[in-house]
FILO-776391 format. One line per field, with one value per residue (C-alpha): residue number from 0; residue in three letters; x, y, z. Coordinates in nm, 3 decimals. Example, Ala and Ser with C-alpha at 12.3 -4.5 7.8 and 13.67 -1.06 7.14 Angstrom:
BEGIN
resi <- 0/1
resn <- ALA/SER
px <- 1.230/1.367
py <- -0.450/-0.106
pz <- 0.780/0.714
This chain:
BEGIN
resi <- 0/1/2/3/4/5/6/7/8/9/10/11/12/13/14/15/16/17/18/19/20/21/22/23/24/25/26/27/28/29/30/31/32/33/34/35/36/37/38/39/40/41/42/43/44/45/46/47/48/49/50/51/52/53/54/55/56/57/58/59/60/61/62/63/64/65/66/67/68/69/70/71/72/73/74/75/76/77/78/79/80/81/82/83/84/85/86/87/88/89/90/91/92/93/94/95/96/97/98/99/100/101/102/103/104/105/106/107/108/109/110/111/112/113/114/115/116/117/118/119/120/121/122/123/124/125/126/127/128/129/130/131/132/133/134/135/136/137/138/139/140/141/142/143/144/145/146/147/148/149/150/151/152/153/154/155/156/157/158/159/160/161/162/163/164/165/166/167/168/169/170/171/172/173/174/175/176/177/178/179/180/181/182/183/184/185/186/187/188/189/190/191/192/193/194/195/196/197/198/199/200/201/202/203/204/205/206/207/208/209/210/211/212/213/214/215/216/217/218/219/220/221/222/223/224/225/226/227/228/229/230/231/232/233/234/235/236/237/238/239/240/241/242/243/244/245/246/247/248/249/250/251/252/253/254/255/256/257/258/259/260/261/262/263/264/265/266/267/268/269/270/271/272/273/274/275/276/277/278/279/280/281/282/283/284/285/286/287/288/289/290/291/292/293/294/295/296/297/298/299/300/301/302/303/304/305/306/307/308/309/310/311/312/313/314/315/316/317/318/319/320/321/322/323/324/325/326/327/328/329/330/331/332/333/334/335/336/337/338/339/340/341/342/343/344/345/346/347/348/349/350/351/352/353/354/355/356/357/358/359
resn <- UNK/UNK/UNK/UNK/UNK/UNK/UNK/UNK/UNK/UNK/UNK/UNK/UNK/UNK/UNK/UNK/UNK/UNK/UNK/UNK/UNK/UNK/UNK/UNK/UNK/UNK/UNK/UNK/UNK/UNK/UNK/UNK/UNK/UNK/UNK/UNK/UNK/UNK/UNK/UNK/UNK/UNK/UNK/UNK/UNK/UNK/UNK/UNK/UNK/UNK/UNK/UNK/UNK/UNK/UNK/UNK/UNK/UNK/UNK/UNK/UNK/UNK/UNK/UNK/UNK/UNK/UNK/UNK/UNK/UNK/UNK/UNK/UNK/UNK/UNK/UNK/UNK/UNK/UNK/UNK/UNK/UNK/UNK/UNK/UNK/UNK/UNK/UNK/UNK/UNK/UNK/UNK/UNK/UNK/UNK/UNK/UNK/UNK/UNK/UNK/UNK/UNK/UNK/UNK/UNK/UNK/UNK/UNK/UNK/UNK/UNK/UNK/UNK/UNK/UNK/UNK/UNK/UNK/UNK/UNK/UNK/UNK/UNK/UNK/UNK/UNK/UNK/UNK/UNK/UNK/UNK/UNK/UNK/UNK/UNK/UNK/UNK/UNK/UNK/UNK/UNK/UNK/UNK/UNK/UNK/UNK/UNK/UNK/UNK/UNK/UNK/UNK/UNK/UNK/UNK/UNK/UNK/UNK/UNK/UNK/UNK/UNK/UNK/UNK/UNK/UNK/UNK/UNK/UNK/UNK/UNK/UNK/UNK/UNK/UNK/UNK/UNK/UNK/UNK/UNK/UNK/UNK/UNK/UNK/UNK/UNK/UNK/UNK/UNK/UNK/UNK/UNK/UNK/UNK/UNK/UNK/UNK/UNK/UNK/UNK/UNK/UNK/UNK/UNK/UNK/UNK/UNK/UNK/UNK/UNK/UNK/UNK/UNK/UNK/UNK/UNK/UNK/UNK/UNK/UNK/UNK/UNK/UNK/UNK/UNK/UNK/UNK/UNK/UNK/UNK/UNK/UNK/UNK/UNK/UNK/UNK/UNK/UNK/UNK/UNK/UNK/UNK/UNK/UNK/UNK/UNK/UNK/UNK/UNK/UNK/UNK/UNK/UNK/UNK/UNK/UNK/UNK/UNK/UNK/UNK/UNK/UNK/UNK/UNK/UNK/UNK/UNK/UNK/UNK/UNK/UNK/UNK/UNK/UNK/UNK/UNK/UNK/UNK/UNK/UNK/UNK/UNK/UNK/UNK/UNK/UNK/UNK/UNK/UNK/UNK/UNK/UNK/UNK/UNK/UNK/UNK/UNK/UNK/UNK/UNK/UNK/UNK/UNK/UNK/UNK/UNK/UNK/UNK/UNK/UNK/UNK/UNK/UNK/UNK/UNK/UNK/UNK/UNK/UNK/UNK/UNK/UNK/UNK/UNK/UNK/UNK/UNK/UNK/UNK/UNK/UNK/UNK/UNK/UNK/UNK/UNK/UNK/UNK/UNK/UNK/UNK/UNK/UNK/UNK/UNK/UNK/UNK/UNK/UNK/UNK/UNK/UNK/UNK/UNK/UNK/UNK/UNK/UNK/UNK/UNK
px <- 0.000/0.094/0.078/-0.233/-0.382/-0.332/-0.710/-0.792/-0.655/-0.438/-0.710/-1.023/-0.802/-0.748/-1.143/-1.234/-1.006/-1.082/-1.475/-1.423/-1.208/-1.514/-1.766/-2.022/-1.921/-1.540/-1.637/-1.829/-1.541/-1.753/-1.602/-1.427/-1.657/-1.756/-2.155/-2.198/-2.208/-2.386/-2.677/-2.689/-2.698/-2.948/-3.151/-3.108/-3.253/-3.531/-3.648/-3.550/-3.787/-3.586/-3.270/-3.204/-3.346/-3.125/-2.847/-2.845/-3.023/-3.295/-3.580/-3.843/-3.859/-3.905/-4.100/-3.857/-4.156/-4.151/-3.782/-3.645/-3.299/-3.161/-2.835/-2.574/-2.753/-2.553/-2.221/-2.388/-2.343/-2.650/-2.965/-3.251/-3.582/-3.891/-4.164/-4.050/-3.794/-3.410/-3.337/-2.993/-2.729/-2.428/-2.074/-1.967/-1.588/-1.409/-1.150/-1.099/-0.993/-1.109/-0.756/-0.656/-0.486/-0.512/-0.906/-1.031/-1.247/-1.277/-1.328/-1.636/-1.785/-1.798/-1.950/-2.205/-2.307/-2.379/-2.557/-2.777/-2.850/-2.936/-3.169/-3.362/-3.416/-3.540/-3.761/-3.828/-3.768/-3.935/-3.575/-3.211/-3.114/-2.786/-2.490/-2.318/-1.977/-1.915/-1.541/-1.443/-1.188/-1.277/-1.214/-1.283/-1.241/-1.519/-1.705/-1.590/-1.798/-2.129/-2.071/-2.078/-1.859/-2.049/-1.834/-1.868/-1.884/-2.151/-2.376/-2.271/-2.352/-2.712/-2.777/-2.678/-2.916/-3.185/-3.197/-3.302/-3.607/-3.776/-3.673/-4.004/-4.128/-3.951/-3.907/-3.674/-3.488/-3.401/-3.310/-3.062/-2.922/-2.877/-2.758/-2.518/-2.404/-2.394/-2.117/-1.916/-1.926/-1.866/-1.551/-1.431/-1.468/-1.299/-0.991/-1.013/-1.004/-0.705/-0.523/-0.640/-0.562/-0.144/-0.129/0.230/0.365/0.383/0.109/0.252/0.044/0.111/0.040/-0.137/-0.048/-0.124/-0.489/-0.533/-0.548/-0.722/-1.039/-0.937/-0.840/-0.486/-0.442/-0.759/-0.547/-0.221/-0.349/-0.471/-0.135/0.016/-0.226/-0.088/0.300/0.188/-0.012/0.250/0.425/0.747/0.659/0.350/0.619/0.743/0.437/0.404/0.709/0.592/0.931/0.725/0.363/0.277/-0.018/-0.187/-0.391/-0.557/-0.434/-0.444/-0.478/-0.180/-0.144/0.033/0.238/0.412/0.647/0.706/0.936/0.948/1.287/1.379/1.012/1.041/0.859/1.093/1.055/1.000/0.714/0.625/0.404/0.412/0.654/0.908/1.017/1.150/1.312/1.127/1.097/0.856/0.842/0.611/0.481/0.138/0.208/0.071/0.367/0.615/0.865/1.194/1.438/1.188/1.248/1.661/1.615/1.381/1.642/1.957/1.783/1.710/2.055/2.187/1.950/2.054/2.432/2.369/2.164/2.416/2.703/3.042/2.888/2.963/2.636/2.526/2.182/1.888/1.615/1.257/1.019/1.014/0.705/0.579/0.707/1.032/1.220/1.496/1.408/1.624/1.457/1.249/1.064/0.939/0.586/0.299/0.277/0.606/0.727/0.592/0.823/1.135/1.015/0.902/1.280/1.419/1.184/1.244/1.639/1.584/1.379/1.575/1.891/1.668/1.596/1.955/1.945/2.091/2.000/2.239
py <- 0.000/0.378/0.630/0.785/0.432/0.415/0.414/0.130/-0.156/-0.411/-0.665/-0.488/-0.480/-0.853/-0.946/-0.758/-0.992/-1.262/-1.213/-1.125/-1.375/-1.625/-1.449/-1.634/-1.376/-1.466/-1.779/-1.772/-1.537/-1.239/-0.975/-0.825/-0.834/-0.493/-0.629/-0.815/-0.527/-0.327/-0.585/-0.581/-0.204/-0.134/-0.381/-0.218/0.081/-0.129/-0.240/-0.075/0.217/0.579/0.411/0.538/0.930/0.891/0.787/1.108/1.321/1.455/1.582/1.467/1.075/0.829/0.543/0.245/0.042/0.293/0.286/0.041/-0.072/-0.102/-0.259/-0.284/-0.064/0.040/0.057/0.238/-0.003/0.154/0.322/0.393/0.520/0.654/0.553/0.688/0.930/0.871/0.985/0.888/0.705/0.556/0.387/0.160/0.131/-0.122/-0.357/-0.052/0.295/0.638/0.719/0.386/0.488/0.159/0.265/0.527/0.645/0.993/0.992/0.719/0.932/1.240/1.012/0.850/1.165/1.350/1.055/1.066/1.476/1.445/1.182/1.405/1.673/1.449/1.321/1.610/1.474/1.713/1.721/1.650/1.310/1.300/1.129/0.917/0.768/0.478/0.455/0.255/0.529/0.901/1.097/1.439/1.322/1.334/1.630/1.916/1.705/1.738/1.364/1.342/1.104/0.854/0.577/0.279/0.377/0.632/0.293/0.122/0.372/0.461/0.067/0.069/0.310/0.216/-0.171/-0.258/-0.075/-0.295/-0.668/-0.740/-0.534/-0.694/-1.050/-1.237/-1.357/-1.027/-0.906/-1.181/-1.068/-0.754/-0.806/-1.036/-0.721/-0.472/-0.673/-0.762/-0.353/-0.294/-0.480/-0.333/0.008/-0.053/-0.177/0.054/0.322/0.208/0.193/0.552/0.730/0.618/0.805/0.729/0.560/0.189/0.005/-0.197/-0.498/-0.824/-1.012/-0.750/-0.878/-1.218/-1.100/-0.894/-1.191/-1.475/-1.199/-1.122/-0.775/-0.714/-0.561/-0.278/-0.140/-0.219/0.009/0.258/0.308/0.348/0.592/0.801/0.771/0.893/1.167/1.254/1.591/1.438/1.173/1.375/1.646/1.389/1.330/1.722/1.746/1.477/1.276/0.995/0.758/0.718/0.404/0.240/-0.088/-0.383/-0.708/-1.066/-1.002/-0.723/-0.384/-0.220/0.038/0.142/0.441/0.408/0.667/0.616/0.603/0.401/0.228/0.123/0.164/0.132/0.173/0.049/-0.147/-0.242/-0.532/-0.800/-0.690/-0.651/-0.330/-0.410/-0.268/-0.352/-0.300/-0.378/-0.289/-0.067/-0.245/-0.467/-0.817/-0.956/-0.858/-0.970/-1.162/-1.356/-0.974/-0.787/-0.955/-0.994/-0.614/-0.555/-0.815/-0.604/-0.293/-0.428/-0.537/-0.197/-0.022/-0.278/-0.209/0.184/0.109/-0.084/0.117/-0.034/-0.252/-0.569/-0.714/-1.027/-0.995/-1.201/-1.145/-1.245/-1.505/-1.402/-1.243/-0.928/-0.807/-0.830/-0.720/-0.743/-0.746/-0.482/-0.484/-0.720/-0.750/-0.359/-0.354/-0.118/-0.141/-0.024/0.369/0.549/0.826/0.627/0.444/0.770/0.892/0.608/0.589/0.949/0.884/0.598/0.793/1.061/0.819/0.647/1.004/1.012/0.645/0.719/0.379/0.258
pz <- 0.000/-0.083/0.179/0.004/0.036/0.366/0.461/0.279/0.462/0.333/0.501/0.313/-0.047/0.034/0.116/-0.180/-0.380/-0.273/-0.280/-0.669/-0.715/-0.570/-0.742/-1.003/-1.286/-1.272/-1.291/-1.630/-1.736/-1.853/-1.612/-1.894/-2.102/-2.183/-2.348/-1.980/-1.809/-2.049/-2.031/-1.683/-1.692/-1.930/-1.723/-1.448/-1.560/-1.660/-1.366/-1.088/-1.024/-1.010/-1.058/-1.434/-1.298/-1.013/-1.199/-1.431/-1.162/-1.401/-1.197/-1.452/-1.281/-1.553/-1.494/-1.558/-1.674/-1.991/-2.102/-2.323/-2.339/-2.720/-2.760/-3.038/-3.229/-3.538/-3.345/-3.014/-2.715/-2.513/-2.667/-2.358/-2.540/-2.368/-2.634/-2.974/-2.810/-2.705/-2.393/-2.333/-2.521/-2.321/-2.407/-2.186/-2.115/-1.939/-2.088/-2.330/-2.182/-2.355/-2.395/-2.566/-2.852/-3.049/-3.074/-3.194/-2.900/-2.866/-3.271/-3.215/-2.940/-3.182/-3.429/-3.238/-3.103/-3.479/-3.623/-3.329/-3.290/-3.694/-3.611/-3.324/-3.540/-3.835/-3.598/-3.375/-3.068/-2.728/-2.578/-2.756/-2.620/-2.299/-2.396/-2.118/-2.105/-1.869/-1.675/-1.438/-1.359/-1.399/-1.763/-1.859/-2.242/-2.476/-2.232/-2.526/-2.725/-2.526/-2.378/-1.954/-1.749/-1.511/-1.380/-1.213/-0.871/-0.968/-1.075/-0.777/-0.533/-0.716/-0.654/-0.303/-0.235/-0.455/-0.543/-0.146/-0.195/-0.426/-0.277/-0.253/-0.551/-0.817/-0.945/-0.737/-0.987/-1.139/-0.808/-0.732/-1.025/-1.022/-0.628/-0.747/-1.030/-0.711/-0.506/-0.746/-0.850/-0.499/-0.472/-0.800/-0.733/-0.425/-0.577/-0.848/-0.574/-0.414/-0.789/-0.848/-0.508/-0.615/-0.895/-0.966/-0.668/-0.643/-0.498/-0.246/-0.212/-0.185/-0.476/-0.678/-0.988/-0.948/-0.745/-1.124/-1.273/-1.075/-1.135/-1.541/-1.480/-1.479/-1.818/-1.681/-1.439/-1.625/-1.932/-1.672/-1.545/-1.891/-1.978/-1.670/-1.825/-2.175/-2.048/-1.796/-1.956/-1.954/-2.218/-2.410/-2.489/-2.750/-2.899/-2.876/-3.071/-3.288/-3.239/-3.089/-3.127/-2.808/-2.782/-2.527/-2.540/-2.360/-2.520/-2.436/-2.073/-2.044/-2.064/-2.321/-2.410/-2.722/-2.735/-3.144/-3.394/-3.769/-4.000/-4.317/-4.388/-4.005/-3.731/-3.402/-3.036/-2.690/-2.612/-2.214/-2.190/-1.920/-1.714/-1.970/-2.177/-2.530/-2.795/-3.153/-3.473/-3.753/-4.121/-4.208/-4.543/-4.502/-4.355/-4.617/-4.860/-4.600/-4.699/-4.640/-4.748/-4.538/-4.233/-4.305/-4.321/-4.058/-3.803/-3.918/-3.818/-3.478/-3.437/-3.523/-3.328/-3.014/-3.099/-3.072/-2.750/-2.559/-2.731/-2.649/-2.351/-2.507/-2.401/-2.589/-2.714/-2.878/-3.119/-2.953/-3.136/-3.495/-3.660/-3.825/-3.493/-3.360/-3.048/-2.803/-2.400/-2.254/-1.920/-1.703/-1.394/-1.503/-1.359/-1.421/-1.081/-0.939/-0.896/-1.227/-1.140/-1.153/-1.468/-1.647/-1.588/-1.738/-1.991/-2.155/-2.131/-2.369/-2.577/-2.578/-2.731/-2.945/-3.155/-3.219/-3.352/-3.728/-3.895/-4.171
């Protein structure tokens, strides 16, 4: 634990663990999935009375019994309609972050939200529909854009305060369910809460890592700590400069995090992932026209690009699996996880080499 964590015990971090780690949903192994939760939440506001009003704090009470969850609806994860009318359209993030540059996010958000203004004024709707996005961690993206931020403790919290007042009003069934939703949001947000309150110092728990991902989640928070290093101004000033691509992304269970410059048809870099920060490269032609002088290229321009890295170090190297994608490890046991502030040092003084990398 961090000294800003230090009100949340190490024993109530561990109990929420291990209830998640117990619970039904990790079980089935749809935690992560993104539609899961969605169809829990537009049920939800279904049929739990005042929940969906409470939830956006409009004054003007709509009956749940009138609003109708549409989902998937050309590209829109969460359409709720009152009769003919939308009232409210919400994106639901979770295994994806709004900053994850491998998506195009912020771009989708804008575009969802034109396609569905033209549509209330072709159909003249009493009241231009609210646009929602759902974090499990706090953004201020997307709200230039007309879109408002409710996360995941917003909908737990609404639930707690709402879902015990129709037990007996409500079929059981849906209300075991939706119970069943609540505490496993309750121990998320909680250790959501302890990852956010570090901001950049390590989170000193026991077995964090290995907790992550007996409950499916590690690369959440993993990509939630890279999005703090690229938007830290010591790295964004490269993508300021336009020296570096800085991307983010949630992939086979890890975070990600790509730190990538551009010179002779390659694309070159560092790239964190699983505890260990690489150096790659990969040509920039389409896979599909890869070939056998390609990748004798692409593997001489790693090897020069590790020679100028360890420069007169005599270090013995070796190239990763082969692929599309190739790197040398230059660093392991590097966890999202650990001091940000040491790592973001580190980080820029490779970066700041690599620029000067003068391929041959």
């Amino acid at each position: 634990m961090t000294k800003q964590n230090s009100s949340l015990s190490e024993i109530d971090l561990n109990k929420s663990f291990q209830t998640l780690i117990e619970h039904p949903f990790t079980a089935i192994q749809l935690v992560d999935k993104e539609k899961f939760h969605t169809g829990l939440f537009g049920f939800a506001c279904k049929i739990i009375p005042n929940f969906f009003s409470k939830l956006i704090e409009s004054e003007e009470g709509f009956q749940s019994a009138e609003l109708t969850p549409i989902y998937e609806k050309e590209s829109i994860d969460l359409i709720i309609k009152n009769e003919s009318e939308i009232i409210a359209v919400f994106e639901m993030k979770l295994k994806t972050t709004v900053h994850n540059s491998g998506k195009t996010d912020i771009s989708q958000c804008s575009s969802i939200k034109k396609k569905i203004d033209l549509l209330s004024k072709k159909q003249k709707f009493s009241k231009p529909p609210l646009f929602y996005l759902v974090t499990l961690f706090e953004t201020k993206e997307c709200k230039e854009d007309g879109w408002k931020n409710i996360t995941y403790k917003k909908i737990a919290e609404t639930l707690n305060e709402n879902l015990p007042l129709v037990e007996k009003k409500i079929d059981k069934r849906h209300y075991a369910l939706i119970s069943l939703w609540l505490e496993y949001l309750n121990e998320l947000v909680m250790i959501s809460h302890c990852v956010s309150n570090a901001g950049l110092e390590a989170i000193d728990f026991k077995n964090l890592e290995t907790s992550l991902d007996k409950i499916k989640l590690k690369g959440i928070f993993e990509d939630y700590r890279a999005n703090l290093i690229i938007n830290h101004s010591s790295i964004s000033q490269f993508k300021a400069k336009e020296d570096f691509n800085l991307k983010t992304a949630n992939t086979h269970g890890n975070g990600l995090l790509d730190l990538v410059l551009t010179k002779n048809d390659f694309d070159f870099g560092l790239q964190w992932q699983g505890n260990v920060l690489k150096l790659f490269a990969v040509p920039k032609i389409e896979k599909s026209k890869k070939g056998s002088t390609i990748r004798k290229k692409r593997d001489t321009f790693l090897s020069d690009l590790a020679e100028f890295y360890y420069k007169n170090q005599n270090v013995k190297f070796k190239f990763n699996r082969d692929g599309h994608f190739r790197s040398i490890t230059i660093k392991d046991n590097w966890s999202f996880f650990s001091d940000l502030e040491i790592k973001i040092k580190e980080l820029v003084e490779i970066m700041n080499f690599l620029k000067k990398f003068d391929p041959k």
